[in-house]
N, C-alpha and C positions, 0 to 999 in steps of 0.2 A: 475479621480484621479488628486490631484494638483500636478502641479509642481514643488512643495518645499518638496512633498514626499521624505524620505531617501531612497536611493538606495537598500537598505534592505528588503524594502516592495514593490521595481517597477514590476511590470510584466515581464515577463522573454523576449516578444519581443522588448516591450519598453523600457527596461536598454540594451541589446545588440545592439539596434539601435543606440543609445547614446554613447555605447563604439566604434562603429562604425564611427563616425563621428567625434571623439574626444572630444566630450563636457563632458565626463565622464571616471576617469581614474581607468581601475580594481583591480592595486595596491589599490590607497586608500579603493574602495570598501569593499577588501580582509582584510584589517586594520580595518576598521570600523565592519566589522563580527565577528572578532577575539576577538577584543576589548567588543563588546556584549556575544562572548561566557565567556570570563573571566567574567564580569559579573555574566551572568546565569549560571555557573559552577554546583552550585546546582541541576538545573533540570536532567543533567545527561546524555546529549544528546550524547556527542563525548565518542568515542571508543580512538583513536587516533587525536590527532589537527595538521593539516598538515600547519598551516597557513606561515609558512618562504616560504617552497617550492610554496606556491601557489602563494604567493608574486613576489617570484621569476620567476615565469611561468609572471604573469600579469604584471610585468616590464618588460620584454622580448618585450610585443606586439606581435604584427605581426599577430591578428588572423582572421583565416579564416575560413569561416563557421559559419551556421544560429546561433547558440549559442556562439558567441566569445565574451570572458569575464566573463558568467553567472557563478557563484559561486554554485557549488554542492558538497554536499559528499554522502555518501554511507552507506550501512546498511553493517558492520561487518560481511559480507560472501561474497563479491564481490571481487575478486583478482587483486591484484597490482603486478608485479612482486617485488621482492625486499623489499614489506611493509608488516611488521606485521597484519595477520588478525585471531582474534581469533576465530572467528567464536562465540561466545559470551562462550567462555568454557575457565576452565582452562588448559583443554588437548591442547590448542593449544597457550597459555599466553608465548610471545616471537618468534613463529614459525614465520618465513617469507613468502612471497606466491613465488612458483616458475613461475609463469603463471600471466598475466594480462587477464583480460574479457573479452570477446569480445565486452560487453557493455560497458566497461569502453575507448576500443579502440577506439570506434562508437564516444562517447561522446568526446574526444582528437582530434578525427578528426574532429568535429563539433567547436571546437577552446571554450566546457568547460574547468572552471577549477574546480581540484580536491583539497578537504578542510581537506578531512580527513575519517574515518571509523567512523559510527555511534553503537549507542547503541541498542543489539537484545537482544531475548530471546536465552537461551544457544539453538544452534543449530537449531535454527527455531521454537520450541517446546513449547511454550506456548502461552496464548492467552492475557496474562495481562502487560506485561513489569518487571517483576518480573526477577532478575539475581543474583542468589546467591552469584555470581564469581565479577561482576561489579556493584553491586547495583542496585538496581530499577529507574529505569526511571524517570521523574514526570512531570504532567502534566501541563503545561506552565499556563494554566485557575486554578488551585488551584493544588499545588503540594503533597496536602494529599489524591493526585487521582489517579489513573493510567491514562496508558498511551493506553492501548492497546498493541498490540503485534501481533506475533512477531516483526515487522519492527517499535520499539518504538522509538529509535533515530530518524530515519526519521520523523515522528510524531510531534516528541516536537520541533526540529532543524528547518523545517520547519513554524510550528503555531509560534516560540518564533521571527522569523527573523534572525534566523543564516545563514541560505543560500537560495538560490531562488528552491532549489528544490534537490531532493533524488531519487537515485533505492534502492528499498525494495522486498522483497519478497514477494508471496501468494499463498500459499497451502492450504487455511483453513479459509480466510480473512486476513491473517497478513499485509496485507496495506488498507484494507477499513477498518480494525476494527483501526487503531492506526488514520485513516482518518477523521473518526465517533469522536472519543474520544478528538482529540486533536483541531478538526474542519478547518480541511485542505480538500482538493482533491486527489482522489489515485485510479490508475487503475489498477485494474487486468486485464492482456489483456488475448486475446484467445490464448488457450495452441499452443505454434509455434508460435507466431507471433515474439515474441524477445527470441531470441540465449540464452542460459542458461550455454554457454559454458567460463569455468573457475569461476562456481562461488559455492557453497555449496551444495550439492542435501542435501535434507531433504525423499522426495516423488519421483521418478521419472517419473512417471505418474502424478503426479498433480501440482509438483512445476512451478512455472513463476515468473519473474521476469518484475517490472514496474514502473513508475514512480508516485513520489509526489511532489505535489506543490501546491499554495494557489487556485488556478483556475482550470476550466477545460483546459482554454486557453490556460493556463501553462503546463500542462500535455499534452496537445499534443504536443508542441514544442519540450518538449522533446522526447516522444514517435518516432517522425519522422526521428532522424536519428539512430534509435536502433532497427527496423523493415529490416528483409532479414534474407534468409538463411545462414548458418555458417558451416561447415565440422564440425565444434568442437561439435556441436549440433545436431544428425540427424534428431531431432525432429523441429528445426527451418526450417519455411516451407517457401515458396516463395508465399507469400501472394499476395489479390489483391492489383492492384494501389491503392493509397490512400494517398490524401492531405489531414493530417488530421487537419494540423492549417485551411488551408482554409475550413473545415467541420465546426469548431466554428462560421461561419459563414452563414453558412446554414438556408433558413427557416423554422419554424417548425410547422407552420400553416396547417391541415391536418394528420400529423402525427399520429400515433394511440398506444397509453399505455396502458397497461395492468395493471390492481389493484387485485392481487388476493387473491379471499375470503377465505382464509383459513392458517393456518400455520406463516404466516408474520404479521398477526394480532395478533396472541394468544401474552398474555399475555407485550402488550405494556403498559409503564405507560403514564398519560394524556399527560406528554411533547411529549416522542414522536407522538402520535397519533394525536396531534395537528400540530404537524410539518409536518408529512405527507399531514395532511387534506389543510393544507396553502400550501402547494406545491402543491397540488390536484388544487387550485382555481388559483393559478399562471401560470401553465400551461395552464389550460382550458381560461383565457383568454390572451395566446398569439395563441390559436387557436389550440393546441394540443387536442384530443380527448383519455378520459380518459374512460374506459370500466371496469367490473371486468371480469377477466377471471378466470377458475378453471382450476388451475395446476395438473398433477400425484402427486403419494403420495411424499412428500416433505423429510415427516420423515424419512422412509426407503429409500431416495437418499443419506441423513443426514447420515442413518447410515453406507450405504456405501462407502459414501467419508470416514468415522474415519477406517474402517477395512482399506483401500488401504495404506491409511497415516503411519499409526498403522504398518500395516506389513511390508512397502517400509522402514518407518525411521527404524526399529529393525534390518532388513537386511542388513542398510548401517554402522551400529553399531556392527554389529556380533561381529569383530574377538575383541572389547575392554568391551564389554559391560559387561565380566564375570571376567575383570583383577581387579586390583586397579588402576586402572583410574581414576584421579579425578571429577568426574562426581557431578552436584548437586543431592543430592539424588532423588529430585521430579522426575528431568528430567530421571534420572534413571532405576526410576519406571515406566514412561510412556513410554520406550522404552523395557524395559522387557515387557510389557503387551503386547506388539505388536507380542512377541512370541508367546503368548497364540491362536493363530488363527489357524487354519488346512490353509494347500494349497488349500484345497478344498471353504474354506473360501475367500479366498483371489481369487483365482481363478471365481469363482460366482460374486463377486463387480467386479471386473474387466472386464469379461465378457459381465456384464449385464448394461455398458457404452453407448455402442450402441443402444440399444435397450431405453434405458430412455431416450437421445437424442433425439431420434426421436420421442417418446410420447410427452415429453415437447418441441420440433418443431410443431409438428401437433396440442398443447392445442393453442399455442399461433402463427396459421396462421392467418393473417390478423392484426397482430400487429408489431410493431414496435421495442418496448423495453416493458419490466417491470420494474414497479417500486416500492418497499419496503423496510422500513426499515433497517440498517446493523444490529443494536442490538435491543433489547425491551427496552432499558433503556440508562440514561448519564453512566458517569464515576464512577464506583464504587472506592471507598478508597482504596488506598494499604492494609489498615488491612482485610478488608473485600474480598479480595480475596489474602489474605496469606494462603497459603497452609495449613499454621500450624494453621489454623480458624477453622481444623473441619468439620463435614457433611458438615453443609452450606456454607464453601466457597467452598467447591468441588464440590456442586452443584452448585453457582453461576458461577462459570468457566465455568463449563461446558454449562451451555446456551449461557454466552458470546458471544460463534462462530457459534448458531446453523444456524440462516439466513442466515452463511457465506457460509455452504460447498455443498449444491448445483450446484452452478454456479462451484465451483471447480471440481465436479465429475461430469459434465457436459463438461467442458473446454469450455464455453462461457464465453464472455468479462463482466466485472461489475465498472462504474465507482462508487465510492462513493466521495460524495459533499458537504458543510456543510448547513444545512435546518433550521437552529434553536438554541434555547439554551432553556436550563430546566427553572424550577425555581429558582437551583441554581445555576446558571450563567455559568453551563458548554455546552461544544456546542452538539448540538445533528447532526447527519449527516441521510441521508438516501443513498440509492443502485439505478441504473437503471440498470437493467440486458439486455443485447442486443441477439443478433442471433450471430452465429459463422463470427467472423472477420467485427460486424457491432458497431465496435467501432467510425469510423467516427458520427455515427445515435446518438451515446448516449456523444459523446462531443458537438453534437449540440443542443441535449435539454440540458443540464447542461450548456452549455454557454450563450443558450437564457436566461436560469432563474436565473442566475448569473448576465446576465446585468442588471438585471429591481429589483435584492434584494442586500441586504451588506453582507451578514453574511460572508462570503469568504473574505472581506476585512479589518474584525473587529481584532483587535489588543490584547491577554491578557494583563491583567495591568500589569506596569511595565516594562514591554521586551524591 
């Protein structure tokens, strides 16, 4: 990358190296993003624009730690003590947060700065970037698109140049699908690995929180200091060792991926299945070995990732869900319907965690990662999945996320990366799916195959 690169676009090691040694000053940095978000105001990215405060922090100096100076915000359910977070609802339009994150403490102490609250789906809850309460999102590559969702700020804020990287949420895909869409980087890590304390439950069984950025490279840097157990979290676990920047540099010659014949195929269009297939020959000649494997049933994983989600979001809504709350009607209704399950329903998907675990451990012994598409298709139009479209955007939604929720009711790690672009110029992404806590494995294939192609580096017009 040259050296007359704007700061806006550097990689998240080599702009804090820079801020490091003085040859780059984080104020102006913070000014020059600010300056771009006024700009692209339009796309819809910020919740909140923190840029004085951040200004403030980056003329301060003094930082310390592997991310000092890297300009991030955050996906609209992350807690700041003191700062409005609506959680993208208007039930919460003005409320302050009592509590900061423990992710957001991690990143403070890593000497980030914080830009602002980005743009979600009300509550974690959809898969489009679609928000009755704050407008719909838009996608930086042509803004008559979506963005993906939930974690659609992150999405756009990153692909457009507003900041060097995001935590997002995913329960269901909501940061590979806004990853996929907008043509950036974004990991779902393995359930525990990052603290969830202080930030939204949607799921509490399924939800995690992670990071985006334009690289794999990027994503791990940040991922490294937001990994450890938390009190606030009992599910954050004390993971193994793991240098995961120094993983981006790993060989991957030998390695063995999985292609599996069924389910992740149905119903791709030629862009994507071309961009797989070119990812397919990019690997194989840096010496990865690519196999098909044959997964458990995919579908019925599918459907029980939506009972857990279904029932966990309805039960964290009880006591408003029957008031006049201002609620968007959709979202609404997708959390009423989450009543409709017996316990005995919810009880079965839950149960039956363990056991699919292990079937899809034992399909894929002797491999590495898999690797499949996030969605069968680019960016569909905001009209085209407007609620108010009718049978078929209801069924278009609903495929959306289906790739996605496996890995979630699984609680294995998924980075997605961007592989491509359609015909019509939006970017297509795909998925490597890993083994529990073997996310260092899948930043090293996504980073090999990032050095040797662009599309991770490519710019939407305009931005």
């Amino acid at each position: 990358m040259s050296g007359n690169v704007s700061p806006r676009w550097m990689p998240v090691r080599a702009y804090a190296a820079r801020i490091a040694e003085g040859t780059m000053r984080a104020a102006e940095v913070v000014e020059e993003m600010t300056d771009a978000e006024r700009r692209l105001r339009h796309l819809n990215a910020f919740v909140r624009h923190d840029g004085e405060a951040a200004r403030r922090r980056a003329a301060a100096g003094g930082f310390r730690g592997a991310l000092g100076g890297v300009v991030l915000a955050h996906k609209d359910m992350i807690y700041r003590d003191g700062r409005v977070t609506t959680c993208g609802s208007r039930l919460f339009e003005g409320v302050a947060a009592r509590e900061t994150a423990t992710v957001l403490r991690r990143l403070d102490a890593a000497g980030a700065l914080d830009l602002g609250t980005l743009h979600m789906a009300e509550f974690a809850h959809n898969s489009t970037g679609h928000n009755a309460f704050l407008g719909p999102a838009r996608n930086p590559w042509n803004p008559a698109h979506i963005t993906g969702g939930s974690s659609s700020g992150p999405g756009v804020a990153v692909a457009a140049g507003l900041i060097h990287g995001a935590l997002g949420s995913d329960t269901g895909g909501s940061i590979r699908l806004p990853a996929h869409f907008c043509g950036v980087t974004g990991l779902k890590p393995t359930t525990g690995l990052v603290s969830r304390g202080g930030c939204m439950p949607l799921s509490f069984s399924l939800d995690t929180i992670g990071p985006m950025a334009r690289s794999a490279e990027d994503v791990a840097a940040l991922l490294a200091p937001l990994v450890g157990a938390d009190p606030r979290d009992p599910t954050a676990e004390h993971a193994p060792a793991a240098d995961y920047v120094a993983a981006c540099d790993m060989p991957v010659a030998g390695l063995r991926v999985g292609l599996p014949t069924g389910f992740y195929t149905e119903g791709l269009t030629p862009d994507v299945a071309a961009a797989l297939d070119a990812c397919v020959r990019v690997l194989e000649r840096l010496g990865v070995e690519l196999r098909p494997v044959d997964l458990p049933d995919q579908d019925g994983l599918s459907a029980a990732q939506l009972v857990l989600v279904a029932s966990e979001a309805a039960s964290q809504h009880r006591e408003t869900l029957f008031t006049d709350a201002p609620y968007d009607p959709q979202i609404h209704n997708r959390l009423v319907n989450g009543l409709g399950y017996s316990a005995q329903d919810y009880l079965y998907a839950l149960r039956g965690r363990g056991a699919a675990l292990a079937a899809h451990l034992a399909a894929i012994e002797g491999f590495d990662a898999v690797l499949t598409p996030v969605a069968p298709f680019d960016a569909p139009t905001l009209a085209e999945t407007d609620i108010g479209g009718g049978p078929e955007a209801e069924a278009l939604i609903q495929s959306i996320s289906r790739f996605m929720r496996p890995a979630n009711y699984f609680g294995v790690p998924a980075l997605a990366f961007p592989a491509g672009f359609s015909g019509r110029g939006l970017p297509v992404g795909l998925q490597l799916v890993g083994r529990p806590f073997g996310e260092p494995t899948l930043f090293a294939l996504a980073s090999a195959y990032q050095r040797v192609t662009e599309h991770h580096r490519l710019m939407p017009p305009g931005v």
